[in-house]
N, C-alpha and C positions, 0 to 999 in steps of 0.2 A: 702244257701237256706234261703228266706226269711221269710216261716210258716214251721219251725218242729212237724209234725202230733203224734199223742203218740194213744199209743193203748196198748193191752194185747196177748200176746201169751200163749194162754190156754190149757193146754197138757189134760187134767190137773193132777195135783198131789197132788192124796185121799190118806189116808192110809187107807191100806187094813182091812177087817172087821168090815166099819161099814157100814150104811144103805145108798146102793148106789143109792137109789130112791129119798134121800134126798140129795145126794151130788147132783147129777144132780143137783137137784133146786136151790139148791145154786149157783151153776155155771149158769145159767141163770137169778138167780137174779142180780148175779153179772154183766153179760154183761147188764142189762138192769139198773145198778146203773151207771155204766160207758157212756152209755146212756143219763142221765139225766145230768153227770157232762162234758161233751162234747169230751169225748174222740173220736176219728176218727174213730176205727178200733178195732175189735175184732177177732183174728184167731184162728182156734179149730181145735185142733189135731184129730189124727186117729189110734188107737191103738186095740190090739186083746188081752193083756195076761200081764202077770207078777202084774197084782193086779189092780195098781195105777192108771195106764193112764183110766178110764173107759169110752171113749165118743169112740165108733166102726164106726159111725159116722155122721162127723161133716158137711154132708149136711141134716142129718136131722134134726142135734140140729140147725144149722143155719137158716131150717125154724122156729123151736117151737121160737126162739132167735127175730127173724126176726117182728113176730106178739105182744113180746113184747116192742120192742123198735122203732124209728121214723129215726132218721138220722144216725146212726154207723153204721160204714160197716162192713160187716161181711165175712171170708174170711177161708179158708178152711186150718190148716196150720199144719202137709198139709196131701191133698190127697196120699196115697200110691198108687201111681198109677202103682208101678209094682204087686201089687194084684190085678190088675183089668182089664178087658176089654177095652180098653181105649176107644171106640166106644159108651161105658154106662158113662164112665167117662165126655166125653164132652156132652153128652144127657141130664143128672142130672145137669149139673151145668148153660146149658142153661134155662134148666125147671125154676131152682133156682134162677138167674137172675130175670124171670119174674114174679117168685113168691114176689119176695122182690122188685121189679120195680129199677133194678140195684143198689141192693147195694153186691151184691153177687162177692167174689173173690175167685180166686181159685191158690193156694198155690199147689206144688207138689214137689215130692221126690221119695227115693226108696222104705223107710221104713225105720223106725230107730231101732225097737226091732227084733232081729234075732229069738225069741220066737215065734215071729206073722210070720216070712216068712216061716217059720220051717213046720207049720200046714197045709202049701198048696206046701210042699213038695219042696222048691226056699232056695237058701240059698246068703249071701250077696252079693256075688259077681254077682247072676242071677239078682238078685235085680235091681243093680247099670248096668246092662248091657240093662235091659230090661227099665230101667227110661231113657237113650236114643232112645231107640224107641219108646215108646208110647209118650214120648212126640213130638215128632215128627208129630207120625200120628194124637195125640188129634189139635196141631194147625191147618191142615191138614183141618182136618175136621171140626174147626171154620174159617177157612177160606173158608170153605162151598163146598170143593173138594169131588170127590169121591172117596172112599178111598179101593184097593184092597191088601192085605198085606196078609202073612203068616207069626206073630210072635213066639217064642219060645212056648206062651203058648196061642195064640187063632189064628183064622181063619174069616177075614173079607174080604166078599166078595162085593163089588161094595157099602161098607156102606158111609151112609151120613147122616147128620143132616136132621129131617122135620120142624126144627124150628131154627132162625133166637137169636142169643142173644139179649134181650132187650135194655140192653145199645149197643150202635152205637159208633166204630164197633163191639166191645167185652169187656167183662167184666177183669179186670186186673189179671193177671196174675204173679207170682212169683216162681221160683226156692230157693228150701231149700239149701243152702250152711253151712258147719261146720268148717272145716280147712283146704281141701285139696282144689283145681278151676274144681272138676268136674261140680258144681251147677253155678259160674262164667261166663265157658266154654257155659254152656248150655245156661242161661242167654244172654249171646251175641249171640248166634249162632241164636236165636229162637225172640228177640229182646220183652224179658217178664222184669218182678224187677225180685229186688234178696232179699230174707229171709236171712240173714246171722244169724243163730241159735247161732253159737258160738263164735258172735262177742265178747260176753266179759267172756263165760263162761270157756274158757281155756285162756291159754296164747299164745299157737299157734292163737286162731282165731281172740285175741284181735292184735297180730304182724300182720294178713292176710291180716288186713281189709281196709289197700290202697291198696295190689295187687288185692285183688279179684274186685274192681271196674273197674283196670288194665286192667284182663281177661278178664273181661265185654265188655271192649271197645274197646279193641283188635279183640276178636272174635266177635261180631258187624260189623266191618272196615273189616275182613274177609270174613263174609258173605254177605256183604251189606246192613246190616240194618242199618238206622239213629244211629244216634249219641245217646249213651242212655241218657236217663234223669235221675239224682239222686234224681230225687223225686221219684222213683222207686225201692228204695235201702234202704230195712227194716233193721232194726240191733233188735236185741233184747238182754236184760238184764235184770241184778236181781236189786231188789229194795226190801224195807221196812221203811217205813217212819211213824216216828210221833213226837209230838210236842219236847221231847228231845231225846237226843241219851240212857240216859239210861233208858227210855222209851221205848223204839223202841229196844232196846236190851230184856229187861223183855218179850216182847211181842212175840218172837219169838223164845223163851222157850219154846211154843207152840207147835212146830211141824216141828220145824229147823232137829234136827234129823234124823226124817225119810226124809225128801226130801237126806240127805247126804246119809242114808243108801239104800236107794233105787240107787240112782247113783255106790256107793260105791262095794253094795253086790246083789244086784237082778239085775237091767237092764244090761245085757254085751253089752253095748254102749261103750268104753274104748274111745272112741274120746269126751265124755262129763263127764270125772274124776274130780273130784272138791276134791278130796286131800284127805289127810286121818286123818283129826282131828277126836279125840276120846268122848271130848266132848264141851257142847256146846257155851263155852266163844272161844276153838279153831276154831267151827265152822264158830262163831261170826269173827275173828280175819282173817281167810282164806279170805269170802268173802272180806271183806273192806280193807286189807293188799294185797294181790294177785292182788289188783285193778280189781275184775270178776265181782262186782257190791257194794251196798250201804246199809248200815242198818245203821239207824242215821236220820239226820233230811233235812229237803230240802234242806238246806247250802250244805248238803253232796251227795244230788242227784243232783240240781246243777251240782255240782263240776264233779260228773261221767258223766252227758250227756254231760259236754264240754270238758272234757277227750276224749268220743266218736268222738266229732265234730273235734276234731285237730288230732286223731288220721287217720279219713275217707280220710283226704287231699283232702277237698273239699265238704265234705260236704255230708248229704243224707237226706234221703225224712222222714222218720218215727222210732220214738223211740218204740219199742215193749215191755213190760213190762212184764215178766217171769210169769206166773200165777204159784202161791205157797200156802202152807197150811202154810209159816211158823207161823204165828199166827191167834186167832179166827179168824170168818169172821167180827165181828165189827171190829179188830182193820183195818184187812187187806182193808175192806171198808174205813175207814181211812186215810189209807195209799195213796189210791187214787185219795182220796180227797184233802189230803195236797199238793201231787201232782200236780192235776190240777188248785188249787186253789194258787198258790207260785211258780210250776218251768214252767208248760206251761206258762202263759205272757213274762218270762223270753227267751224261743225262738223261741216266735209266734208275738212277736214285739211289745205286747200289758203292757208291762213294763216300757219303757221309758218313754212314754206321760204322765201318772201319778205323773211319778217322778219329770218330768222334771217339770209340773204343779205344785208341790210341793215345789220346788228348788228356781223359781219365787215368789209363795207365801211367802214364808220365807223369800227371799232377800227383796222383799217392804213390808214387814209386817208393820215395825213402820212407814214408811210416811203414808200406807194406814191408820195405827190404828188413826193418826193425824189427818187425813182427817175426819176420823169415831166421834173424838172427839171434831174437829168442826163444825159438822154438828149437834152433838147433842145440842153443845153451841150456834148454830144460832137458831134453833127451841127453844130452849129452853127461847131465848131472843126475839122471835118474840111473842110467846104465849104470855110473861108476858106482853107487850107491848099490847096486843089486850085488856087485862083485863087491863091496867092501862085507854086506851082509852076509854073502859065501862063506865069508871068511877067510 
């Protein structure tokens, strides 16, 4: 791939009890900081329960998100689409499209908290049964069909879109994948990207992550849809950066913790375990040791996107950056900063020319400085000549 796009995957993760009118803001200050430093893409989860995750959802924060920022895309990640009508599912993200003049994506899945599917009576496996059928019928009906179905949990009779997606032909689309090729499977079947959640958060998903491309294009060459494109194939990872590593370590004393206990002891996600260190130098130790992501300095983020890139065999379209509380929001603003400022040129191609501009410089420095030096001795001998000529 010749531009690696970088963005943030924002669940997000608050610890519970404090003033979630303010987290919110912060989470939209943030896509809108991310905004200005040129990030590509911002995806916002969709959660109902267990505390942390608080955005219910992320196509309305995508509009309030949408009117503060100019070029970032903003992308749904992801819709639970087996809560949903899928009939309203494609309706709202057409609306959204037009509202945001195509910058709108839409991300889908089953559900990831068994908490959230509990409250409308679905349990995980209705989940993962019914995320093959409405995505089905949501393409269905972006492909502007009339759609007659009887799913498990709704009744749609001769439905259809009254509106047209703003981008031509439709707004991008992506299947959430964690470590098993159901999200892969679907991906190719339905010829959408692919979210890989847990490309580096386990170690199943960081092995997965040439097959699942695999599935992709298998099931594609099954169905007959084109050949997929890797610029279509999100991965997402953990990160924390700043100027040194025991820096960047101090700094995520913050609030490293809870994101472990929350994985650990509240969310029963068991496909997103991240270990059971007790405290927080082991915390520290898991991530960067286990190879599941980076706390240290851009050398060391570097080092994990291109981890990433040899592991993909072949390459993929966007770095997704794990949205976290581990430390305040200065530093975590920071972190993305140094980011975009130091590893983005490094694989958007915008790194070499400098260097190499540099490299030159450096090799003719002393002929040019000579040059420099006698130019100032001709001027300088011309002058005194003009006043000797004065007389």
């Amino acid at each position: 791939m010749s531009r690696l796009r970088f963005g943030t995957f924002l669940a997000p993760f608050h610890a519970p009890g404090q003033n979630p009118t303010l987290a919110m803001q912060r989470d939209l200050e943030l896509v809108a900081h991310l905004d200005a430093l040129g990030y590509d893409e911002a995806w916002i989860g969709e959660h109902h329960s267990a505390g942390s995750e608080i955005i219910a959802s992320p196509e309305i924060f995508i509009a309030a998100a949408a009117e503060r920022t100019r070029n970032i895309k903003l992308g749904t990640g992801v819709t639970s689409i087996s809560y949903h009508n899928p009939l309203w599912v494609a309706d709202r993200m057409v609306m959204l499209d037009h509202l945001t003049r195509g910058r709108s994506m839409l991300g889908v899945g089953p559900g990831s908290l068994p908490t959230d599917s509990a409250m409308i009576g679905l349990n995980p496996t209705d989940t993962r049964e019914l995320l093959d059928i409405n995505i089905d019928i949501i393409m269905r009906l972006l492909r502007g069909e009339v759609v007659t179905q009887q799913t498990p949990t709704h009744n749609l009779v001769e439905a259809q879109l009254q509106l047209r997606p703003y981008t031509d032909p439709c707004f991008d689309i992506a299947v959430a994948a964690v470590a098993s090729p159901t999200g892969p499977r679907l991906a190719g079947q339905h010829g959408t990207g692919l979210l890989s959640i847990g490309a580096t958060l386990t170690q199943d998903g960081f092995d997965a992550l040439a097959h699942h491309w695999n599935v992709v294009e298998e099931r594609a060459a099954h169905y007959g849809q084109p050949t997929p494109d890797r610029s279509g194939w999100r991965l997402v990872g953990l990160m924390h950066i700043a100027e040194t590593r025991e820096q960047a370590y101090r700094e995520v004393e913050f609030g490293i913790a809870h994101w472990f206990n929350y994985f650990q002891k509240v969310a029963a996600f068991p496909q997103m375990a991240v270990g059971d260190s007790a405290d927080v130098k082991g915390m520290i130790d898991f991530i960067n040791e286990a190879g599941i992501g980076a706390i240290g300095t851009v050398e060391d983020a570097k080092a994990q996107v291109q981890r990433l890139v040899d592991q993909s065999n072949g390459g993929f379209g966007a770095m997704l950056l794990m949205g976290h509380d581990w430390a305040n929001p200065e530093a975590t603003k920071r972190s993305y900063e140094l980011i975009a400022q130091q590893v983005f040129p490094e694989f958007q191609g915008q790194s070499a020319g400098t260097l190499a501009a540099k490299a030159r410089a450096t090799e003719t420095r002393e002929a040019h400085a000579a040059t420099q030096l006698t130019a100032v001795e001709h001027m300088t001998a011309k002058y005194q000549k003009e006043l000797a000529d004065k007389g």
